[in-house]
C-alpha positions in Angstrom: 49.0 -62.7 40.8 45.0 -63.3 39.9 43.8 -60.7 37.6 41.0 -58.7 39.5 37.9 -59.2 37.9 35.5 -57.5 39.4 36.0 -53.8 41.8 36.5 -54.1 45.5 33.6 -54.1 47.5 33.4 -50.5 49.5 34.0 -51.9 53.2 33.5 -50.4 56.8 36.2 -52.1 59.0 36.1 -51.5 62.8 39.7 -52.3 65.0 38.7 -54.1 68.5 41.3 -53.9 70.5 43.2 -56.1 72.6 41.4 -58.0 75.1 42.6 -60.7 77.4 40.7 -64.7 77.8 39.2 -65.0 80.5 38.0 -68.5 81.9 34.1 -68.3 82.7 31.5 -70.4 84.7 29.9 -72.4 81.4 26.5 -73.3 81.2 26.9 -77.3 80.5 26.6 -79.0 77.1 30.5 -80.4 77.2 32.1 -76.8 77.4 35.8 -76.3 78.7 36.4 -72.6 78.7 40.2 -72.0 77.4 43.7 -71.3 79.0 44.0 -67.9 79.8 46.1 -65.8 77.7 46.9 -62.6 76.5 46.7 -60.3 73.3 49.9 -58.4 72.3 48.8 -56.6 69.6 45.0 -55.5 68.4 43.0 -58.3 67.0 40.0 -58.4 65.4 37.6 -59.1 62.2 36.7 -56.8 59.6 33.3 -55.5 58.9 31.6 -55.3 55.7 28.0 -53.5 55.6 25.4 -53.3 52.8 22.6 -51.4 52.1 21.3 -54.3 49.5 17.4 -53.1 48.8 14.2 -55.6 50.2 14.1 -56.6 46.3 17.8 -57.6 45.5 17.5 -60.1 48.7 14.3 -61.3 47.7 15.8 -62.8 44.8 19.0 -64.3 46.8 19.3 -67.9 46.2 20.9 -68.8 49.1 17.8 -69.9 52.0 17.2 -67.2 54.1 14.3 -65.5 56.2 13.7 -61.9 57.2 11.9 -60.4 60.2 11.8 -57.4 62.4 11.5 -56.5 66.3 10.6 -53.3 67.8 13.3 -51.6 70.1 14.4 -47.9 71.3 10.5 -47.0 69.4 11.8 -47.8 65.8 11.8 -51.2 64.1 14.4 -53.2 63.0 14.7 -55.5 60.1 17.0 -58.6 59.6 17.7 -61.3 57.2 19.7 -64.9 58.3 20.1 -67.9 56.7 18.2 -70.8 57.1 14.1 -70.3 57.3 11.9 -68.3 60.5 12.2 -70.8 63.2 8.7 -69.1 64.3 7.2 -71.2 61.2 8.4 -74.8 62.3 10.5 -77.6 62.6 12.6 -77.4 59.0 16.3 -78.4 58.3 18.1 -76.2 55.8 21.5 -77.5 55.1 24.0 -74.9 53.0 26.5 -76.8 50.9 30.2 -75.9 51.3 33.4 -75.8 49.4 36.3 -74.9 51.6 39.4 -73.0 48.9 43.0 -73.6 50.8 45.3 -71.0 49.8 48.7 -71.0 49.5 49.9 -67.3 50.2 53.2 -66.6 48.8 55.3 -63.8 49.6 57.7 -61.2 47.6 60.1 -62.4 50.4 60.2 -66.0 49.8 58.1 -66.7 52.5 54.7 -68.8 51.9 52.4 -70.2 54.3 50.1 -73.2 52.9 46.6 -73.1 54.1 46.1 -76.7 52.9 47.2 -77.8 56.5 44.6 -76.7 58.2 41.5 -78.4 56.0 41.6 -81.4 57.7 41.2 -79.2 61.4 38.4 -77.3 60.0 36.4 -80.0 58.7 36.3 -82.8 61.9 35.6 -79.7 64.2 32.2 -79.0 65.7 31.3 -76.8 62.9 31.2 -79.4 60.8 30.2 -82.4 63.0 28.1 -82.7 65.7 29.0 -81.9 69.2 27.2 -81.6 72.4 26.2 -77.9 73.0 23.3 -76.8 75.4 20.7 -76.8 72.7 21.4 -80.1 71.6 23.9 -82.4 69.7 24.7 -80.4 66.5 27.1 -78.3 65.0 28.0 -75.1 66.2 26.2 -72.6 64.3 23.1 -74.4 64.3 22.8 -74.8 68.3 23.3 -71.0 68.2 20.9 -70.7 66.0 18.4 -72.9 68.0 19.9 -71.6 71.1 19.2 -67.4 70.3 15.5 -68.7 69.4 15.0 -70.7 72.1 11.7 -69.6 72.7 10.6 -70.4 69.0 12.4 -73.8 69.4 10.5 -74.8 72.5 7.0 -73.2 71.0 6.6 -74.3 67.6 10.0 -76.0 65.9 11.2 -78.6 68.5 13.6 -80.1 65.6 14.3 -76.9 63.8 18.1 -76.9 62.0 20.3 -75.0 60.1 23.1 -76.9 59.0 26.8 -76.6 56.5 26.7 -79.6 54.5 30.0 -81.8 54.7 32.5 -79.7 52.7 33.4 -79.9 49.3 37.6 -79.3 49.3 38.9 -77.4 46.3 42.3 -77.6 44.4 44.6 -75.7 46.9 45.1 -71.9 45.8 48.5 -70.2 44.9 48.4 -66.4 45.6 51.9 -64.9 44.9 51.1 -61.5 47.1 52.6 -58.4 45.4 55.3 -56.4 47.8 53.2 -53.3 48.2 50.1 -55.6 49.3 51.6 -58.2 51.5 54.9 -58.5 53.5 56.0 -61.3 56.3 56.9 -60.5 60.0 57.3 -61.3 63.3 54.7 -61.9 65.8 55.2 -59.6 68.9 52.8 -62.8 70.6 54.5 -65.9 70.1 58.0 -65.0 67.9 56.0 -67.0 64.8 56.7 -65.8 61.6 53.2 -64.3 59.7 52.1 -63.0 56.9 50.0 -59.8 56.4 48.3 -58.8 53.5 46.3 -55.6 52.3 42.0 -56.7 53.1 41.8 -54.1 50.0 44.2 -56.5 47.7 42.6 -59.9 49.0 39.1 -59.1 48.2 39.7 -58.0 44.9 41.0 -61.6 44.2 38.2 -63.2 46.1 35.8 -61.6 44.4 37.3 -62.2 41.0 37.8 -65.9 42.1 34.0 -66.1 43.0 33.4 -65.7 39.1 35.8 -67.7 37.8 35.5 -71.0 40.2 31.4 -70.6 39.5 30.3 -71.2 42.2 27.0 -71.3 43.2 24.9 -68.7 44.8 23.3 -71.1 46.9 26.5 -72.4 48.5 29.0 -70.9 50.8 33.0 -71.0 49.5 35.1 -70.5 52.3 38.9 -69.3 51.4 41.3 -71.0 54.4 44.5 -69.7 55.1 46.8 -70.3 57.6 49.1 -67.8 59.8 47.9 -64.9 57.7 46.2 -61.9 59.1 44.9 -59.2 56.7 45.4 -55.4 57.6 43.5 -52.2 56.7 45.8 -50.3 54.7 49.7 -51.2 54.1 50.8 -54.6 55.0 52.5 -53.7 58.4 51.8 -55.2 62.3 50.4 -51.6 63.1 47.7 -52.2 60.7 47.4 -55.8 61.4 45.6 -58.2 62.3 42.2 -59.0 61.2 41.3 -62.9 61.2 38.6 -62.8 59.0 35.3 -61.6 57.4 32.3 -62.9 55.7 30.9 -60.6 53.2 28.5 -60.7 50.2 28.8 -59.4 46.3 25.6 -59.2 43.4 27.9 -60.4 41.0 27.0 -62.3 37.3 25.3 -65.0 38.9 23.8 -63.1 41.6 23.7 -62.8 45.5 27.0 -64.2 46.1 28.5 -64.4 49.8 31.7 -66.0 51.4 34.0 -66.5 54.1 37.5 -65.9 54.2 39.5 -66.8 57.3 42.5 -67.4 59.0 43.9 -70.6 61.2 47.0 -70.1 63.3 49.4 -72.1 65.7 48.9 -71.8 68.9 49.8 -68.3 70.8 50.2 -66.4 67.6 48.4 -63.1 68.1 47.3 -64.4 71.7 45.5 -67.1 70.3 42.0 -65.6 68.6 42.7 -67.5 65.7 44.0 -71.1 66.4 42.8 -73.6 64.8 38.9 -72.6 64.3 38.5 -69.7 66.5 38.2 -67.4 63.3 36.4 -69.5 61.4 33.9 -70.1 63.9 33.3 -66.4 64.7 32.9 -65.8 61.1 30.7 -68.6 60.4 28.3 -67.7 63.2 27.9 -64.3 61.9 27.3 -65.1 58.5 24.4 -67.4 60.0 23.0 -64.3 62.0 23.9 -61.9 59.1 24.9 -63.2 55.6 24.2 -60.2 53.7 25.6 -57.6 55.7 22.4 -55.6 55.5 21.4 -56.0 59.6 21.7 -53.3 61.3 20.2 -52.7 65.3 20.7 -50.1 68.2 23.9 -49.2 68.5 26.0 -51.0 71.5 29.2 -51.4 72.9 31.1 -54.6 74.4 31.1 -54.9 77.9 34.5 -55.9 77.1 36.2 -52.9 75.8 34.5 -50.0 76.8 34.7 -47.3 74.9 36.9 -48.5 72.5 33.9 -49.7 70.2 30.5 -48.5 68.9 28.7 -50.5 66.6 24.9 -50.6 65.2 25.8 -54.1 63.1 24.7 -57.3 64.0 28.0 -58.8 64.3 27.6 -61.7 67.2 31.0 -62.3 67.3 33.0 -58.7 67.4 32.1 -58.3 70.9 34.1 -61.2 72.4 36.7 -61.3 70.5 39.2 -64.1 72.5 36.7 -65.8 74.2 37.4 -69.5 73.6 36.0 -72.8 75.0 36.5 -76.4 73.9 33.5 -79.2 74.1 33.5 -82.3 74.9 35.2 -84.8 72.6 36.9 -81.8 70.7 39.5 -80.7 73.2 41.7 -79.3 70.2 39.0 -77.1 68.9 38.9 -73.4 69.5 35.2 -72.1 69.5 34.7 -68.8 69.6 31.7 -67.3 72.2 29.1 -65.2 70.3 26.3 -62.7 71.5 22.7 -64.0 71.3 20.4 -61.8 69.4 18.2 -60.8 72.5 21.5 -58.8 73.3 21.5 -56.9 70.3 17.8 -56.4 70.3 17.8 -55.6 73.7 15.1 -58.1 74.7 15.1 -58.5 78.3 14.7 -61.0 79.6 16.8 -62.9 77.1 14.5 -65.3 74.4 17.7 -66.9 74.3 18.3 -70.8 76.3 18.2 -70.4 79.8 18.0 -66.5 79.6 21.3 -66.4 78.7 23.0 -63.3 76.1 25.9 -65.2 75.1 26.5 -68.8 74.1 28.7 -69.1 77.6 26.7 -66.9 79.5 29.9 -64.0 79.4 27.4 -61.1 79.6 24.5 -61.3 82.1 22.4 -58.1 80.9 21.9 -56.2 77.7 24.5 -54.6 75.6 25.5 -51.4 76.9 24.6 -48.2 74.8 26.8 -45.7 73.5 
């Protein structure tokens, strides 16, 4: 087991519960929405939010931009990576290393997340794809996509890209019995592992220290058919796909991904193949810090059963998958816009629309 080196990072974590795919009208640029399915249990991503002062991000290494909007009479600051597409056409391009890990149980059990580097790296969030607001990766059409009206204005050829990834030494994690345990998926009959979120950041943390990495970079820790839970390692508690959160450690503004990458059905399917790592990858674009906060809102697609004030694009469409052209075995995940969140009507966004797929057609809906 790694040492812990540094103390677990307080967290807010917020369960969405179970939705079920749907198969939407797309808005071009390639897109297959994916096969319907359903959720058997309550998926979701955890939520980590900081109150990091104006200064300590000021002195962040990693390239990011900060700006405000006006909503509900108060204004609203924010902070994303990359620079202010208002200010032109620039390419920022974030270097990577991806960190398989191989998550070994008190059972015998291990699952080896080394399998599903090679998936990650030839998707679209790594290579370029045909999306609506252009031939690029992923998170930087949503990027040029949810600033549309910047792009078009003033920063026609305005990017923000992940550099092609650097791929560590795979990871052994032996996972003590109180913080992880194996079971069965009520989904697909897959055997998974669970382990404590509380447990697995410690270790992340301590491993951000002592791989050094870079401030300016983004480590990403892959594993595969292993959900974290928020409190004992048990499917009640389970199953988070990922999160993306950030640490002012030794060498300073840290932040990182860690995510999941499952066979297909487990858990209903939210995190096959890159479904979780795009969702967490988006909203580390739109929020790397964990600092943004705007008016509070609730998914049209569980009512009631969430309110959140964090600029999380992906949360509120949790299992909503599509495919582009060219990339039929990739599982993107749909992601709000940040007209949604802003409550900007009409939409900023490309073609008016609030999500990537055009999912929601009007703002989010208070609570």
């Amino acid at each position: 087991m790694l040492t812990p080196k540094s103390l677990f990072t307080t967290f807010s974590a917020m369960m969405l519960l179970a939705l079920t795919y749907s198969i939407f009208a797309t808005p071009g640029g390639g897109v297959q929405a994916a096969q319907a399915g359903v959720f058997k249990s309550t998926p979701g991503f955890y939520q980590f939010h900081h109150n990091f002062s104006a200064t300590t991000l000021a002195h962040a290494s990693l390239p990011h931009w900060s700006s405000s909007f006006r909503s509900e009479g108060k204004t609203w600051t924010y902070t994303m990576v990359g620079s202010n597409p208002a200010r032109g056409s620039k390419t920022t391009t974030i270097p990577v290393t991806i960190i398989p890990l191989l998550m070994q149980f008190s059972d015998g059990k291990s699952f080896d997340g080394s399998r599903e580097v090679s998936a990650a790296t030839t998707s679209p969030l790594f290579q370029n794809a045909p999306f609506i607001s252009g031939t690029t990766q992923y998170g930087d059409a949503d990027m040029r996509a949810e600033f549309w009206d910047r792009i078009q204005k003033k920063s026609p050829n305005y990017h923000v890209l992940v550099g092609t990834p650097t791929i560590a030494n795979t990871l052994t994690m032996s996972i003590p019995a109180a913080d992880g345990a194996t079971a069965t998926d009520p989904s697909s009959g897959i055997t998974i592992g669970l382990v404590s979120t509380s447990w697995l950041d410690t270790q992340l943390q301590a491993l951000l220290i002592s791989m050094h990495f870079s401030p300016n970079m983004l480590p990403i820790f892959l594993s595969y058919n292993v959900f974290a839970t928020l409190g004992a390692p048990k499917l009640s508690n389970c199953c988070y796909g990922g999160y993306h959160n950030a640490v002012n450690n030794q060498v300073g503004m840290q932040t990182y991904i860690w995510s999941t990458a499952t066979d297909e059905g487990v858990q209903g399917g939210f995190s096959e193949d890159v479904g979780s790592l795009s969702h967490e990858i988006l909203e580390w674009l739109n929020d790397p810090f964990g600092n943004n906060v705007v008016p509070l809102w609730m998914s049209p697609l569980i009512q009631r059963l969430n309110c959140s004030n964090l600029l999380e694009v992906g949360d509120p469409l949790i299992g909503v998958l599509f495919t582009v052209s060219g990339f039929s075995s990739d599982h993107l995940q749909d992601v709000a816009f940040f007209s949604w969140f802003a409550r900007q009507k009409p939409s900023r966004a490309i073609n008016g629309l609030y999500t990537y797929l055009g999912t929601f057609n009007g703002l989010s809906n208070k609570c």
